[in-house]
C-alpha positions in Angstrom: 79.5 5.4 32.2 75.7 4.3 32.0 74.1 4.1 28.6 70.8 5.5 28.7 68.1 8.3 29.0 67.6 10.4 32.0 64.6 11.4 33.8 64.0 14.6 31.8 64.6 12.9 28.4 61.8 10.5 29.4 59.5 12.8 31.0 59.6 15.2 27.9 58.9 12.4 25.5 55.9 11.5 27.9 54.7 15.0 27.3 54.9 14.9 23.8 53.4 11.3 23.5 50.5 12.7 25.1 50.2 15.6 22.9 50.0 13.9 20.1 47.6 11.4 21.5 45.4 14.0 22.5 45.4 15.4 19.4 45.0 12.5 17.5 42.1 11.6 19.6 40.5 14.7 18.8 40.8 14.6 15.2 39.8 11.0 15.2 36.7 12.1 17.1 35.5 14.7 14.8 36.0 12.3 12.1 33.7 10.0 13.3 31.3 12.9 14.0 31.3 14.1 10.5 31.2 10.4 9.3 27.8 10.3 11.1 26.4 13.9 10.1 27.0 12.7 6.3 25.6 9.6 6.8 22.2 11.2 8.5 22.5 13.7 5.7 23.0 11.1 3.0 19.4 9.1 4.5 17.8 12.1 4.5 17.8 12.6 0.9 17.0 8.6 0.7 13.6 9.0 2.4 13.3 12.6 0.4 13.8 10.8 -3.0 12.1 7.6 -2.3 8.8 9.8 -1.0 9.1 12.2 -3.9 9.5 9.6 -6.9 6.4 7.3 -4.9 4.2 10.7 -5.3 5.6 11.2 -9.2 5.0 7.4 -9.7 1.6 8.2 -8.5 0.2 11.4 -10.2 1.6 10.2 -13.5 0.0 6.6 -13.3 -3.4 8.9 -12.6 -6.8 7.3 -14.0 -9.3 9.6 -15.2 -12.3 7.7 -14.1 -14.9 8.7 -11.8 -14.5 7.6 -8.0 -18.0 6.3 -6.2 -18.5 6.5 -2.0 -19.5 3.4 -0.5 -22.8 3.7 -0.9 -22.5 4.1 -4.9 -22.4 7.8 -5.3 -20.3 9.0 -8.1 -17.7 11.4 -6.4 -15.3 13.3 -9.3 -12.1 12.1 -10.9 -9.9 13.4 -8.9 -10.3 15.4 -5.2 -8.3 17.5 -3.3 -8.6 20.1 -0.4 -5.5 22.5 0.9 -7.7 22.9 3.6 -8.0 18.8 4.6 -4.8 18.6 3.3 -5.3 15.8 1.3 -5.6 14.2 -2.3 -7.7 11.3 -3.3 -7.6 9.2 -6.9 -7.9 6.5 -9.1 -3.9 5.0 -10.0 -2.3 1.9 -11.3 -1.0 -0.3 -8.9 1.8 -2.6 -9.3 0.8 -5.9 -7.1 3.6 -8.4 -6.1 1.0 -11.0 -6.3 0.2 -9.8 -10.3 1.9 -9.8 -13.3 -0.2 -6.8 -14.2 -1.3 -3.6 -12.9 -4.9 -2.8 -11.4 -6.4 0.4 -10.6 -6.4 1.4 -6.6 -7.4 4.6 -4.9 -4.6 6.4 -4.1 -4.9 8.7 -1.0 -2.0 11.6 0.6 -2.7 12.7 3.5 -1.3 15.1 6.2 -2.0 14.0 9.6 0.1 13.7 13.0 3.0 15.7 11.4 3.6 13.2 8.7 2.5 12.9 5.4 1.1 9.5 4.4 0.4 7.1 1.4 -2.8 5.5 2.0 -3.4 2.7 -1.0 -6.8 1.2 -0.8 -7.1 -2.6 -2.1 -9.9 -1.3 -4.6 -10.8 1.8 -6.6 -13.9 1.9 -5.0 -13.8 0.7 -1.5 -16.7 -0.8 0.4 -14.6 -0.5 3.9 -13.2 2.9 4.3 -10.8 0.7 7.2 -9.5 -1.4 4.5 -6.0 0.3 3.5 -2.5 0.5 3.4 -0.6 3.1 4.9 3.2 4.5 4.3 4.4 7.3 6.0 6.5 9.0 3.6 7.7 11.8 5.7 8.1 12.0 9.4 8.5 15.4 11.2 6.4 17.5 9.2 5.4 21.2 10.2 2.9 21.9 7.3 1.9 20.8 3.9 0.1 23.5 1.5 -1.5 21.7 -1.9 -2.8 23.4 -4.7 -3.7 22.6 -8.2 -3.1 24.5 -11.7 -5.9 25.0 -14.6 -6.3 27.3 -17.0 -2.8 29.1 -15.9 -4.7 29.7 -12.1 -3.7 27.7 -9.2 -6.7 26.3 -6.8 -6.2 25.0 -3.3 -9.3 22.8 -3.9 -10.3 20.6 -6.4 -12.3 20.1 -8.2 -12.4 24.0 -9.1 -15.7 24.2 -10.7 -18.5 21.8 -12.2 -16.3 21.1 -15.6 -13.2 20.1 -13.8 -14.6 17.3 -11.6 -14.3 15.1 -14.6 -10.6 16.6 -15.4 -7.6 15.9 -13.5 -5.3 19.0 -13.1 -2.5 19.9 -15.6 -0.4 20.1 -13.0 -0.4 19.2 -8.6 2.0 21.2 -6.3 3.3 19.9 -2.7 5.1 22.0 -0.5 6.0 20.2 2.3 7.5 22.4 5.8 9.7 21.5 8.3 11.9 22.6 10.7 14.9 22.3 8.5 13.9 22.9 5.3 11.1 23.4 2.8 10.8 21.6 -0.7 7.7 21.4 -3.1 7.2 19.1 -5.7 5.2 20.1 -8.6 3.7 17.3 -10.8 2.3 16.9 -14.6 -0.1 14.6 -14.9 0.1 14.0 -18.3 -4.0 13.4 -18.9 -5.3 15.9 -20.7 -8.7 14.7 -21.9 -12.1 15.3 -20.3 -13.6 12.1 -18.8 -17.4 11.5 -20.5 -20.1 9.0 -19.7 
């Protein structure tokens, strides 16, 4: 008598060999799938956080000195429009090239369907080409801004003659996109009327 399996005995174990291949294959697959949907999920909230503690760095580092146009002009303190979708001021700048701050105008913008830091080398640029730009978020649907005084929110600023030498008490950014919407609201901390 010949020791060994027959056909069928080997054919079955081929069968079941290949079901648990297959299924192994699958759950290996989505595995890697939901490996990768974390990790996109995970650099989302990177860029998210990164952009949102740059704009925190930047309102709360806010100078309350009047800004001047390149032809001298004193413009006020601090300038926003809903409506341009942007926000322009006076900041402390940390340079890699200094062991000390110095004060830059800060510029966020909306433009192209992403919202971007634009830090000019000077508070009061000459060169309106003269700038640094990073795009803080890509992808973006809409950006509404508006400004709180007096317990009323203004989508420009400054909201009257008085507040062009204040800076609001506090800046809100709601930023739209497909996925989701977020808005980041912002304190200043100055609370003191700028005078000549």
């Amino acid at each position: 008598m010949k020791k060994g399996f027959t056909l069928i005995e080997v054919l079955i174990s081929l069968v079941i060999l290949s079901i648990i291949a297959i299924v192994s294959t699958n759950f290996l697959q989505s595995s890697i799938d939901l490996r990768n949907q974390s990790k996109s999920k995970v650099d989302d909230i990177k860029v998210f956080n990164l952009g949102v503690s740059t704009i925190r760095r930047d309102l709360m580092s806010v100078v309350n000195l009047p800004m001047r146009d390149n032809f001298g002009n004193q413009l006020p303190n601090f300038i926003g429009s809903n409506a341009d979708k942007k926000i322009t001021f006076l900041g402390f700048i940390n340079r890699i090239d200094s062991s000390r701050s110095s004060i830059s105008r800060i510029e966020y913008l909306f433009e192209d369907a992403k919202f971007i830091r634009r830090v000019y080398f000077t508070a009061d640029p000459y060169d309106y080409d003269d700038y640094i730009d990073s795009v803080l978020f890509n992808n973006i649907d809409d950006v509404e801004i508006s400004f709180l005084v007096d317990n009323r929110w203004f989508t420009e600023w400054p909201a009257g003659q008085t507040a062009a030498y204040m800076i609001p008490k506090l800046v809100k950014i709601e930023i739209n996109d497909k996925d989701r919407d977020f808005e980041i609201i912002i304190n200043p901390n100055i609370d003191y009327v700028y005078r000549q």
